[in-house]
Each structure stands twice: as structure tokens, then as C-alpha cells.
C-alpha positions as CSV (number, residue, x, y, z in Angstrom):
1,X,112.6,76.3,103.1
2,X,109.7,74.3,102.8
3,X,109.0,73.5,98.8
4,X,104.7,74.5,99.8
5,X,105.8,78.0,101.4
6,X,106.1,78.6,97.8
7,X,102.5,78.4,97.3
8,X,102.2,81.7,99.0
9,X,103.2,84.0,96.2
10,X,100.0,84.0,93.9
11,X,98.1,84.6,96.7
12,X,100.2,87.6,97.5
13,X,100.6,88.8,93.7
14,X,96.2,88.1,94.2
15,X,96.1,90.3,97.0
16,X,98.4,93.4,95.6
17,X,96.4,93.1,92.2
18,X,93.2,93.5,93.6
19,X,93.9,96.3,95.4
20,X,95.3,98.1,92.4
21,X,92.4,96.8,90.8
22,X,90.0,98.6,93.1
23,X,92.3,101.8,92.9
24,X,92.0,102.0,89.1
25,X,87.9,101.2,89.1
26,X,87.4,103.9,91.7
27,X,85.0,104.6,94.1
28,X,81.8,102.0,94.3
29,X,79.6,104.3,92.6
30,X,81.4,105.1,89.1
31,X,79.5,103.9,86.1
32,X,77.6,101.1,86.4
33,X,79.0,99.3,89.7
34,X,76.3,100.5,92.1
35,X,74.8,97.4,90.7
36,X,75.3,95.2,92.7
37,X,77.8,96.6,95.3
38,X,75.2,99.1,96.3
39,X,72.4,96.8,96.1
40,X,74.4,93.9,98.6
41,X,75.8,96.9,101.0
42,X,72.2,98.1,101.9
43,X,70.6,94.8,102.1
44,X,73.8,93.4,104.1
45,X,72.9,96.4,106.5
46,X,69.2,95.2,107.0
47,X,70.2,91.6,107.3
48,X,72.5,93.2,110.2
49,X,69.5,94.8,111.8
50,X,67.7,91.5,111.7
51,X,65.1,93.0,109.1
52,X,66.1,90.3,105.7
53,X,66.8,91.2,102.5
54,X,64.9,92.8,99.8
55,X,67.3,91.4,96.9
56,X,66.6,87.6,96.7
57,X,67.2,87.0,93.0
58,X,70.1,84.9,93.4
59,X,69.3,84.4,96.0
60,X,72.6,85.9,97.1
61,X,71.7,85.5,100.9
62,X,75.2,84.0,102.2
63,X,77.1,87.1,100.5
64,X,74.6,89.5,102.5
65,X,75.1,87.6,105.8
66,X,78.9,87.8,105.5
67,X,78.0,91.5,104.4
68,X,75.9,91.8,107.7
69,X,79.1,90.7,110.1
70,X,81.1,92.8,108.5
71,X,79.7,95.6,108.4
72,X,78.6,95.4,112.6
73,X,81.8,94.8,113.2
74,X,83.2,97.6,111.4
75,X,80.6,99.9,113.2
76,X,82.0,98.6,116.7
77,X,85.6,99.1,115.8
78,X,84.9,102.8,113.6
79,X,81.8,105.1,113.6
80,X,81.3,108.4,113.1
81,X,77.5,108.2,114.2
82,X,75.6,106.2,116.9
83,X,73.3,104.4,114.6
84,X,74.2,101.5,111.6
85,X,71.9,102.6,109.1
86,X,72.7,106.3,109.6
87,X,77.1,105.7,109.7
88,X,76.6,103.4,106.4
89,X,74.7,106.1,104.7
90,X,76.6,108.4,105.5
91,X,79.7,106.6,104.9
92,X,79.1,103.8,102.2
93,X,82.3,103.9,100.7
94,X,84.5,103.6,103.6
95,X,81.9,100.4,104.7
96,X,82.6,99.1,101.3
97,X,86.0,99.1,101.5
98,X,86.4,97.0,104.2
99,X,83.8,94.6,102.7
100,X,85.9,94.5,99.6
101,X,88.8,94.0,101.9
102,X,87.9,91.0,103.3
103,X,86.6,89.4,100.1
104,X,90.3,89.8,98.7
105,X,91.7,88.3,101.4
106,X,89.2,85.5,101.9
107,X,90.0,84.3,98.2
108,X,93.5,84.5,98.7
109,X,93.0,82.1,101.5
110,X,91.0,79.9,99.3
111,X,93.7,80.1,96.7
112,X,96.5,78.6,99.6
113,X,94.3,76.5,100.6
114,X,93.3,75.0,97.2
115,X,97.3,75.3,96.3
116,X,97.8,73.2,99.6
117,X,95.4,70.8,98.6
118,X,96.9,70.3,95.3
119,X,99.9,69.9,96.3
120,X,99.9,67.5,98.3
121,X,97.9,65.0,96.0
122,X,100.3,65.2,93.2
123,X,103.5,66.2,95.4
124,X,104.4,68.7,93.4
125,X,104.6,72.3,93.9
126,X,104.1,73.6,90.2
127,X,101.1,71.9,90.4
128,X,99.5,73.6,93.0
129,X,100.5,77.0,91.8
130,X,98.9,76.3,88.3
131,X,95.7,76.1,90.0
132,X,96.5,79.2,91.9
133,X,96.4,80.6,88.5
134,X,92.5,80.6,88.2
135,X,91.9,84.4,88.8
136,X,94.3,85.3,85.9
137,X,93.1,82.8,82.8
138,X,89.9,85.6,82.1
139,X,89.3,89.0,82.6
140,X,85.8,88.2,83.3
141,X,87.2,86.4,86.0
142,X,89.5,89.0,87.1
143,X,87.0,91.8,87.2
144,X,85.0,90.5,90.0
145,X,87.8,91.0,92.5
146,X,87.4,94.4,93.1
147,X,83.0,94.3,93.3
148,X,80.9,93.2,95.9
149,X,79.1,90.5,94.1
150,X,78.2,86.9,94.1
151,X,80.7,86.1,92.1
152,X,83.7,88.0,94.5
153,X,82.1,85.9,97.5
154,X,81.8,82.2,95.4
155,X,85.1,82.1,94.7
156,X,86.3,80.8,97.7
157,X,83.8,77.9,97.9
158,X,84.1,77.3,94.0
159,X,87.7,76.6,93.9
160,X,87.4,74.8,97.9
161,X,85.0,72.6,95.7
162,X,87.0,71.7,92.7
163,X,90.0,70.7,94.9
164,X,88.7,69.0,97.0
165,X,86.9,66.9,94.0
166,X,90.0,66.2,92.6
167,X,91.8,65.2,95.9
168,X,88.7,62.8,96.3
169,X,89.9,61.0,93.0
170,X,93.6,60.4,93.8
171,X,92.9,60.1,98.0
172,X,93.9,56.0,98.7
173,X,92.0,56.5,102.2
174,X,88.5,54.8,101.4
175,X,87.6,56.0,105.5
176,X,88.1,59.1,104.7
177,X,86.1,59.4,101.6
178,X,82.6,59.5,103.3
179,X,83.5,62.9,104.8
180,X,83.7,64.6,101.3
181,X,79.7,63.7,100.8
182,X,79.1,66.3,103.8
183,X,81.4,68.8,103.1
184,X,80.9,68.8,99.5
185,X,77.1,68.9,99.8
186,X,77.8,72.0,102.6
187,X,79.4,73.8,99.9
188,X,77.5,73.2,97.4
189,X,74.8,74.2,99.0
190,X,76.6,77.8,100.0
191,X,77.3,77.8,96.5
192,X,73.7,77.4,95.2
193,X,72.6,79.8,97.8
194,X,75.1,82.7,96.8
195,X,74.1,82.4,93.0
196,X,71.6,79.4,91.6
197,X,73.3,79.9,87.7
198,X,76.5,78.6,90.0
199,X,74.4,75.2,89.4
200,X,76.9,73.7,87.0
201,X,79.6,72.9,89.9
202,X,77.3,71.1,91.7
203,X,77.8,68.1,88.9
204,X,81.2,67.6,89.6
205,X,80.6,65.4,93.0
206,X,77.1,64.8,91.8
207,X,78.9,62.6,88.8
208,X,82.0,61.1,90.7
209,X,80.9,60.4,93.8
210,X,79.6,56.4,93.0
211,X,76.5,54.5,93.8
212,X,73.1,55.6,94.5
213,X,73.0,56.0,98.2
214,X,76.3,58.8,98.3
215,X,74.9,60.8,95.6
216,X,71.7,61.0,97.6
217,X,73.9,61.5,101.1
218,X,75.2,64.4,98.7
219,X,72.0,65.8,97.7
220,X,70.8,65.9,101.2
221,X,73.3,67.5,102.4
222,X,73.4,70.3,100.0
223,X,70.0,70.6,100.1
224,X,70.2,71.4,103.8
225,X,72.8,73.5,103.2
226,X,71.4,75.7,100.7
227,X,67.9,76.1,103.3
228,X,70.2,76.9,106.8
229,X,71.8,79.4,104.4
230,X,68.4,81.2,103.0
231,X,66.3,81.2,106.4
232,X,67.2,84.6,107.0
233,X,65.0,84.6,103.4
234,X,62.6,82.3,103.2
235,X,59.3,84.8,103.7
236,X,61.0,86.5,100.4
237,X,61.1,82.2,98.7
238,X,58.3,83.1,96.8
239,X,59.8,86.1,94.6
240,X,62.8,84.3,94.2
241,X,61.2,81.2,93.1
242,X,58.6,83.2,90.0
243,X,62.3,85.3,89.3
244,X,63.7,82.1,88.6
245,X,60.7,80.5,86.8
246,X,60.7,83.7,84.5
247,X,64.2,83.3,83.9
248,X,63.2,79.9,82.6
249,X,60.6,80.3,80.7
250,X,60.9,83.0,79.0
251,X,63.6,83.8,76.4
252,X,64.5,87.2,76.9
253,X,66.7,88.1,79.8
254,X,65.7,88.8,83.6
255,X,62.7,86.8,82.6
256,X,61.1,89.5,79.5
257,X,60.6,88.3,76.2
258,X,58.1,85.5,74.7
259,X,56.8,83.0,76.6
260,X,59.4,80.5,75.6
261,X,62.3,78.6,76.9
262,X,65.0,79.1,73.9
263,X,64.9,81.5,71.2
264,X,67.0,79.1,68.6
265,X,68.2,82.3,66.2
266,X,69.4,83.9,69.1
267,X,70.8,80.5,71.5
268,X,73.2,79.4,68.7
269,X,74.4,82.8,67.9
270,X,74.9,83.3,71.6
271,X,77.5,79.9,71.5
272,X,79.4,81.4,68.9
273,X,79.8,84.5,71.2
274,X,81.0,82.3,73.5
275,X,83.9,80.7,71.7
276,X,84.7,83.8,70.5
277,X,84.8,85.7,73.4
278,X,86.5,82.8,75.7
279,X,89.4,81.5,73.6
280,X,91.1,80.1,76.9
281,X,88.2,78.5,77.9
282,X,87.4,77.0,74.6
283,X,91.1,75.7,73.9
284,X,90.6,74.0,77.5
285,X,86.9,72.6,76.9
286,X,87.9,71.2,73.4
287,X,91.4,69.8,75.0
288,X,88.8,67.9,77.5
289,X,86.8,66.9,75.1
290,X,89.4,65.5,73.3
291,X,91.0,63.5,76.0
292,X,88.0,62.0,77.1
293,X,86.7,60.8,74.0
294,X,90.2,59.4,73.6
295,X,90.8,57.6,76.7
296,X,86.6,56.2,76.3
297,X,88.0,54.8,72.8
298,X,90.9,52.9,74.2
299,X,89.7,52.0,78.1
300,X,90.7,48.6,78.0
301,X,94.1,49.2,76.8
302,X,95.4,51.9,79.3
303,X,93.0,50.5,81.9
304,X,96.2,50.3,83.8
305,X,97.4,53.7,83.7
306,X,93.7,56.1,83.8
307,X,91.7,54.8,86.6
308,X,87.7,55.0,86.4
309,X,87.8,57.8,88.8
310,X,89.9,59.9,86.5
311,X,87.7,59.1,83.7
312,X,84.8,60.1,86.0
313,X,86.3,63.3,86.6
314,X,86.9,63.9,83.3
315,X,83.1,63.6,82.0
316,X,82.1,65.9,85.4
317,X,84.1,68.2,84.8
318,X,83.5,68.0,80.7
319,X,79.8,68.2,81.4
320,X,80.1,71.0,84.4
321,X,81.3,73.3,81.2
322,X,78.9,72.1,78.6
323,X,75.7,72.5,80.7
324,X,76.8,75.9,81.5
325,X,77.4,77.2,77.7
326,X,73.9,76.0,77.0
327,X,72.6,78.0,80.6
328,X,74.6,80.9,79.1
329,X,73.4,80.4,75.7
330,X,69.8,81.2,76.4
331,X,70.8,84.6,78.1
332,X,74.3,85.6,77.2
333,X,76.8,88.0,79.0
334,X,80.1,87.6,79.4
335,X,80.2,87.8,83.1
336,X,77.5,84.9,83.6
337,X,80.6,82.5,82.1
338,X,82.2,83.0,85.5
339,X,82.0,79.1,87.7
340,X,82.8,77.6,84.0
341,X,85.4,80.0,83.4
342,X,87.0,78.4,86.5
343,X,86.8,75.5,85.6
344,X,89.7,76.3,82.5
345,X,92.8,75.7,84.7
346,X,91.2,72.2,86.2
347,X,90.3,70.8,82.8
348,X,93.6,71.5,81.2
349,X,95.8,70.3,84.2
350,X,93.6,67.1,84.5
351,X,94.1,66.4,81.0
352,X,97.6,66.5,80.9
353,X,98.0,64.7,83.8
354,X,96.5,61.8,82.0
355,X,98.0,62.3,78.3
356,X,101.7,62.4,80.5
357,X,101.1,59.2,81.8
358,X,100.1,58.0,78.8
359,X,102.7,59.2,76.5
360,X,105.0,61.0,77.8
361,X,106.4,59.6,80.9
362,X,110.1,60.0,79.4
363,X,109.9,63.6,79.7
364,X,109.4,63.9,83.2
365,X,106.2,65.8,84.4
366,X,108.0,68.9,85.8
367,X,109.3,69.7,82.6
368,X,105.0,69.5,81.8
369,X,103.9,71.8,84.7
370,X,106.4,74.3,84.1
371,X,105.6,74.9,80.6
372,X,101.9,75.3,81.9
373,X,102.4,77.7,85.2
374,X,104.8,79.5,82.4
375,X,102.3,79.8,80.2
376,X,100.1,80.4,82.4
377,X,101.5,83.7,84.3
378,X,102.3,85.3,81.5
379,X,99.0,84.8,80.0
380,X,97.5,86.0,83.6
381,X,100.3,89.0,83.4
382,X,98.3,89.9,79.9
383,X,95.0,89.5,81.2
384,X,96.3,91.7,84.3
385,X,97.2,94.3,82.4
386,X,93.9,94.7,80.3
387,X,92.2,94.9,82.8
388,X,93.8,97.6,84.5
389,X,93.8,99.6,81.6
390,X,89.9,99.0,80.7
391,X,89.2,100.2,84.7
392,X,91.5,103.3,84.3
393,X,90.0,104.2,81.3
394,X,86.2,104.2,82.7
395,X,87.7,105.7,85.7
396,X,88.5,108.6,83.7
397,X,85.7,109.4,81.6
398,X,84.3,109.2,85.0
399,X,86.2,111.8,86.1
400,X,85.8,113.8,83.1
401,X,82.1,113.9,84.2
402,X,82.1,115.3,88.1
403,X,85.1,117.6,86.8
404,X,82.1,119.0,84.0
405,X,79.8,118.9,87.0
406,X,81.6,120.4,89.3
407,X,82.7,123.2,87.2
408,X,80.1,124.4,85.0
409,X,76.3,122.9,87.0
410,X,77.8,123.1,90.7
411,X,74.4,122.6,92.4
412,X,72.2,122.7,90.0
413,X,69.2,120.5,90.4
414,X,69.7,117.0,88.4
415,X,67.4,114.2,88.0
416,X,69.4,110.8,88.2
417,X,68.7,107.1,86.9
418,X,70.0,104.2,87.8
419,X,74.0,103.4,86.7
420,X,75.0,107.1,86.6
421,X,78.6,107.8,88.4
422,X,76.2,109.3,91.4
423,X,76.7,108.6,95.3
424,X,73.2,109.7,95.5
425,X,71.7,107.7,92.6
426,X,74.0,104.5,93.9
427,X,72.2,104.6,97.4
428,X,68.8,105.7,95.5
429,X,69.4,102.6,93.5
430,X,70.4,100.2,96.0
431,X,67.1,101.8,98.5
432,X,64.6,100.3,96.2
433,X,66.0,96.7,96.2
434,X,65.8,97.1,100.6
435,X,63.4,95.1,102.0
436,X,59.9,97.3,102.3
437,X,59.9,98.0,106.4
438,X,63.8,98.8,106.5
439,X,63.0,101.6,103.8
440,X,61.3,104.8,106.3
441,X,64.5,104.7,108.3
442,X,66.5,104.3,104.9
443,X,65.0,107.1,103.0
444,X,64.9,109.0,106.7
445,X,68.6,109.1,106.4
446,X,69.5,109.4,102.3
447,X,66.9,112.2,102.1
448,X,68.7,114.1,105.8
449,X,72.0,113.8,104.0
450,X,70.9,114.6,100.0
451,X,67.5,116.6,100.3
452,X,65.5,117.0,97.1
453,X,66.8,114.4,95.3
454,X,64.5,114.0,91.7
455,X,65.1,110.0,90.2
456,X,63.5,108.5,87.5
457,X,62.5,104.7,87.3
458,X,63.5,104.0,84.0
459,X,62.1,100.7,84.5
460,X,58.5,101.9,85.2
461,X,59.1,104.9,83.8
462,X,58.3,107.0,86.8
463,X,59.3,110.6,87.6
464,X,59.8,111.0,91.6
465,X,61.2,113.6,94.4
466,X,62.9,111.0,97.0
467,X,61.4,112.2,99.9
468,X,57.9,111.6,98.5
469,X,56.6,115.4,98.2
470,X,56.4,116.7,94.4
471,X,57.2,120.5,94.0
472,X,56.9,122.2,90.9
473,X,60.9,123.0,89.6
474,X,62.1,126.3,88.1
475,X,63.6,125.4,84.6
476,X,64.4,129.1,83.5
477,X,67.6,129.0,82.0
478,X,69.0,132.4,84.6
479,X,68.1,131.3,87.9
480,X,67.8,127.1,88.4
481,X,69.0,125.1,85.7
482,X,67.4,121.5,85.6
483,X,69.7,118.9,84.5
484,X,69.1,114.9,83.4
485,X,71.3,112.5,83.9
486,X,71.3,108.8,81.7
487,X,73.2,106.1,80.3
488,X,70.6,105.4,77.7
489,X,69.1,107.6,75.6
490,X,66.0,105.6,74.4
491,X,64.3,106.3,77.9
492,X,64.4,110.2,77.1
493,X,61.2,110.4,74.6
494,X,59.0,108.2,78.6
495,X,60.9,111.1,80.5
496,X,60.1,114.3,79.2
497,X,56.0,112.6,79.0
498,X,56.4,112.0,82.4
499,X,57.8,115.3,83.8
500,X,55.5,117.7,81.3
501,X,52.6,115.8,83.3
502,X,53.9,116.1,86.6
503,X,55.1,119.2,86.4
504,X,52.1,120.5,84.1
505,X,54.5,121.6,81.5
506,X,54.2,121.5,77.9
507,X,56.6,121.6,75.3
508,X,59.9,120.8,76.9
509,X,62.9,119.5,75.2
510,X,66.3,117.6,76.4
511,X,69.6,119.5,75.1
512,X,72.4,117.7,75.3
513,X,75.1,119.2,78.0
514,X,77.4,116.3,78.0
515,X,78.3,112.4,76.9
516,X,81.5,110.3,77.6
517,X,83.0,107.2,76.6
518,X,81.2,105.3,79.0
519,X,77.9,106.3,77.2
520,X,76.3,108.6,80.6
521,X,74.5,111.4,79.2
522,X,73.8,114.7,80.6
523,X,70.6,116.7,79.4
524,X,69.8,120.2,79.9
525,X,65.6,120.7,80.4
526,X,64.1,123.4,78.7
């Protein structure tokens, strides 16, 4: 058997654990993942109906035209109704399974690949597979595989990247080497286009491709790349551009907060989240850091052994991580660490590679790569396992809540906000982030399946019937119970202002019905 045919069992163990991954989190529309996988399902259907995209904050367009061919093609093979818009309405989940689907399967493509890729630069097996190890080194990682997000989609073109970087390094074919300028600045620019905080990969060819004139064959290219990938977009340019300008100049997140870049209290307490949260990632950043200061002190004396591309890729990939803890730093969650997250596995494996030579040739380097791939999977197995457990758990209180529904407010009237485990509040949700003319045909079809559906805009604080038409509701406590549904409880004082003046009510009060683990609330209004 053929030693790289090997390479296809983390792809495999990828592709069962995402699926059990998407078993345990459930249906698309549990607590809190409406947004984004919602948000990307309705705007992939407009793109598909050649109407754009009302969600350009990332600007996420690729994802959305991927999301667009999908989606048509699973209306030709299976539809239960003659029109899109109507069938995905109607049917979301079954739409977003298949989208999911194919994301799972596309990254485990990308991990073969990149496993291939590997392999044969450093003819060793081992050393393919540890890069297959990627999706296991962080649950923040893992967590994506089972969401339609950016982040799901990037992957592929993130870890195509980084391979391909580091077969650029060690390739002895100089002909050859002009080809990675236009593929590299092609991805790059699908990259940028997907999610601009992806920026920090972009300096990994930036910084070791040499000389002036490639770099700016690089740029171009990317550049063009990123605009062929956005034109279905580019009348929207103009929000994405002031989203992205508020991001950055303003030091609260999604672009709130004073009118300043960094907040300096809250930046460095936002690093030490991050070497908290990340120990992986900081063991591998500091193992870099390490090596390269090393191999800068003595240069001239292994000259012979570390080559000025590997200490090239060393400081690109060093710098790739530090520029993003300082992007992160500004506005910190632990799911924005995600392309530097990646790059764990590639700056441990590169520095070993050049410590072996140095050192510990002796040894022999599978003896090297199989304490790492050990390490490695089992760390990956731990990670695995966390993760299923934190999904099944918010699976359940999830449950707990449509089982309180279901028994004991059965069709009672509710109000919902956004990140409630609610089909209706998940296409609700998702409606108001579709481009403004694909909306009537939209809320035609929400509003025929769910009539009377009450949401409030927590963000504008803003009580409204979906279909437009206020009616005054019964709240007497024998015939139509009213019910509220949150996951924060600080909107509650806004809500009950704005329904006692759109309903002309006075004196109304939220009791409290339910509350899970998750944190979703459920208000009785009397």
C-alpha cells in the first residue's frame, strides 16, 4: 500500500466528527447559531436569485456564492415547492444540511490535499498527518465545523495557503516558483473576501516571497482576487467599508464605544485572556519565538544547515500570529483567534524541523514526528471530546425549553428576539440582514408559513408584528396568554416601554415563566 494512502484517515476521523458534531449541536436554530448560519442561508438564497447580499460585513461574499450553488442545485435535485425562496423557507433546515455537508467534505479535501502537499516536501508521512491535525489543536477551531460561517468555508483556502507557503520554501524548482505569486495572491484574495480579520495569513507570502517586484505580482493578484470575488457586492462596498472603519476606530466592538482606536485597560487585559484561554497556541507562539530569536543569534554559524528561506518563514509565520493577538486584543472573543489558531500546528512543526537539524540529527526525525502526531491526537481526542459534551449540553437545555413550550404555552402568542432556540425567530433574524428588494417576497413567504409573528429589535428597541399590521393583543391570563422570549434580561425594562405604548397599556409587568442554562428567558406579560 502506498505510504500517502495513509494520509486519508484524519480526513475520514474529520468527516465522522463533524457529523456527530452537528448531531449533538442540533438543529441550525438552537441557541444562539441562527447567527450566522441563518443569516448566510437567506442571503446565499438572494445571491442565487441574482438579487446580492444584504450581509457584507465581512464581507463574506465567496461563502454566500458557494451558498447560492448549493442551494440551486439542491432545489433541482429535491423540492417540495416550485419556487427557491418559498422551498428554503419552508424547509431551512434540510437546505442547511446539505450546505453543512458540503463544507465538511470540502475541508476534508483540503486536509488531503494539504497532507499531500506535506508529504511530499519532507517525504515523510508523519509529517503530513501532523498537519492534518489542525482542526483538533482548539476547540475554537473545532466548533466551526458544524456552522455555516466564514470561518467553516476559510478553512479550506487557509490551510491550501500555509502548505503551499511552506512547499515554496523547500521546492528546488526556481521555474516553478513564479506560479505560487498567482495562486497565492488568488487565495489570498478569497481569503480576504470571505472574512477581512483573516488579514494576518496574507503575511506569510507577503514576507517570503523576495524582492520588490513578486510581492507586488502578489498584491496584484490578490487584490484582483478579492474584487472578482465581491462584484456580486460592490453596490453594498460602501457599508462594508464605514463597518470596517467603525471597527477601527472605535474601541468598543462592532464599531460602539469611544471614538478611539485602543482602549489600553481593556487591550492588555484582552492579551492575557488570550494566553490564558489558548495554551496550545501560546506554547507554539513562544516555541517560535524562541527558535527564531535563536537561529537570528547564531546565522553565520548554522548558515549551513537553516537556509534564509526557513528563517523567512519563520518571522512570517511569527509575525502572522503576533499581528493577530494585537487585532484580537482590541476586540476579544475567543472565536476571532481562529486563522492564528491554525497557524499552531505550522509553527511547531517548522520549528522542530530546524532545532532537529540542528541538534538532534542522531535521533532520527521519525522518532520526532511521532512523538508530535502522538501528542497531537490525543490532545485532538481531548479537545474532541469537550466539545461534544459542551454541544450536548446546550442541546439539552435546549430541549428542556420547546419540551416547557410545548407542554404548558402550546400556541400561546410569544414575542421573540434575536438568539432564542426559535425556527421563526432564526428566519426573522436572518430576514433583516436580506438585501432590501428580496425582502416582500421573503416576508411574503415567513409570514404564509408563521402568521402573527410579534419580534422585538433589541438593537433599536423596537416592538413589531412581522407582517407589518399592529393589532391590539389579549393579555388576560384565562383566554390568550402573552409570552416573551430573551437571552438577556437588561433589554426587558426598553420592552415593556415599548409594548405599553403600542399597545396603549399601562402598568404591565414581566413574570418570569422559565430560564435554562443557556441563559434564554421566558416572560409571562401581565
Amino acid at each position: 500500500m502506498k505510504n500517502y494512502l495513509l494520509l486519508l484517515l484524519i480526513p475520514l476521523i474529520f468527516i465522522v466528527y463533524s457529523f456527530a458534531l452537528k448531531n449533538a449541536d442540533g438543529p441550525n436554530y438552537n441557541y444562539g447559531m441562527a447567527d450566522p448560519s441563518y443569516v448566510y442561508l437567506l442571503n446565499s438564497l438572494t445571491m442565487s436569485n441574482l438579487e446580492g447580499s444584504g450581509h457584507t460585513d465581512h464581507p463574506g461574499t465567496p461563502l454566500q456564492i458557494a451558498g447560492a450553488v448549493i442551494l440551486k442545485t439542491y432545489f433541482y435535485i429535491s423540492h417540495e415547492k416550485d419556487n427557491i425562496t418559498e422551498d428554503v423557507i419552508y424547509r431551512p433546515e434540510a437546505y442547511l444540511r446539505v450546505f453543512d455537508h458540503v463544507l465538511i467534505f470540502l475541508n476534508a479535501i483540503g486536509l488531503f490535499i494539504s497532507g499531500l502537499i506535506i508529504y511530499f516536501v519532507f517525504k515523510n508521512v508523519m509529517a503530513g498527518m501532523i498537519f492534518q491535525s489542525i482542526p483538533f489543536v482548539s476547540i475554537n477551531i473545532l466548533e466551526v465545523f458544524s456552522l455555516i460561517k466564514t470561518e467553516n468555508f476559510a478553512f479550506f483556502f487557509i490551510i491550501l495557503q500555509i502548505a503551499l507557503i511552506i512547499k515554496y520554501i523547500y521546492d528546488p524548482d526556481r521555474d516553478k516558483k513564479k506560479y505560487y505569486l498567482y495562486i497565492s495572491g488568488l487565495i489570498c484574495g478569497i481569503i480576504l473576501a470571505t472574512k477581512i480579520s483573516f488579514l494576518c495569513i496574507v503575511f506569510l507570502p507577503l514576507i517570503v516571497f523576495p524582492g520588490f517586484r513578486q510581492k507586488m505580482v502578489f498584491v496584484i493578484t490578490m487584490i484582483s482576487g478579492f474584487v472578482i470575488s465581491v462584484v456580486p457586492v460592490l453596490s453594498n462596498m460602501e457599508y462594508f467599508i464605514n463597518w470596517i472603519s467603525n471597527l477601527f476606530f472605535h474601541s468598543g466592538r462592532y464599531g460602539s464605544g469611544d471614538a478611539s482606536i485602543i482602549n489600553s485597560s481593556e487591550f492588555f487585559r484582552n492579551i492575557l485572556k488570550i494566553f490564558s484561554n489558548e495554551k496550545f497556541f501560546v506554547f507554539s507562539y513562544l516555541f517560535l519565538f524562541g527558535t527564531s530569536l535563536f537561529i537570528f543569534i547564531n546565522r553565520k554559524k548554522n548558515k549551513d544547515i537553516v537556509s534564509s528561506g526557513e528563517i523567512k518563514l519563520c518571522i512570517a509565520v511569527l509575525f502572522a500570529m503576533s499581528i493577530h493577538i494585537l487585532m484580537v486584543a482590541k476586540h476579544y472573543s475567543s472565536r476571532y483567534m481562529f486563522p492564528a489558531l491554525i497557524l499552531s500546528v505550522p509553527a511547531l512543526f517548522v520549528s522542530v524541523n530546524i532545532l532537529y537539524r540542528i541538534y538532534f540529527l542522531k535521533f532520527g526525525l521519525r522518532f520526532f514526528y511521532a512523538g508530535m502526531l502522538s501528542f497531537l491526537l490525543l490532545f485532538g481526542f481531548y479537545n474532541g471530546r469537550k466539545q461534544l459534551a459542551k454541544s450536548n449540553y446546550i442541546k439539552s437545555e435546549c430541549s428542556k425549553l420547546v419540551e416547557f413550550l410545548n407542554t404548558d404555552y402550546n400556541g400561546v402568542s410569544q414575542v421573540l428576539t434575536p438568539g432564542i432556540t426559535s425556527e421563526k425567530a432564526a428566519l426573522i433574524f436572518a430576514y433583516f440582514y436580506s438585501p432590501v428588494k428580496s425582502r416582500p417576497a421573503l416576508s411574503k413567504y415567513i409570514d404564509q408559513r408563521f402568521p402573527g409573528l410579534y419580534w422585538y429589535d433589541v438593537f433599536n428597541e423596537k416592538l413589531i408584528l412581522f407582517n407589518g399590521k399592529y393589532e391590539s393583543l389579549n393579555i388576560s391570563d384565562d383566554k390568550r396568554p402573552i409570552i416573551y422570549r430573551t437571552t438577556d434580561e437588561n433589554y426587558n425594562e426598553a420592552f415593556i416601554r415599548n409594548y405599553e405604548k403600542l399597545f396603549k397599556k399601562s402598568n404591565l409587568k414581566l413574570t418570569k415563566l422559565f430560564s435554562n442554562e443557556n441563559g434564554e428567558l421566558i416572560y409571562k406579560i401581565e
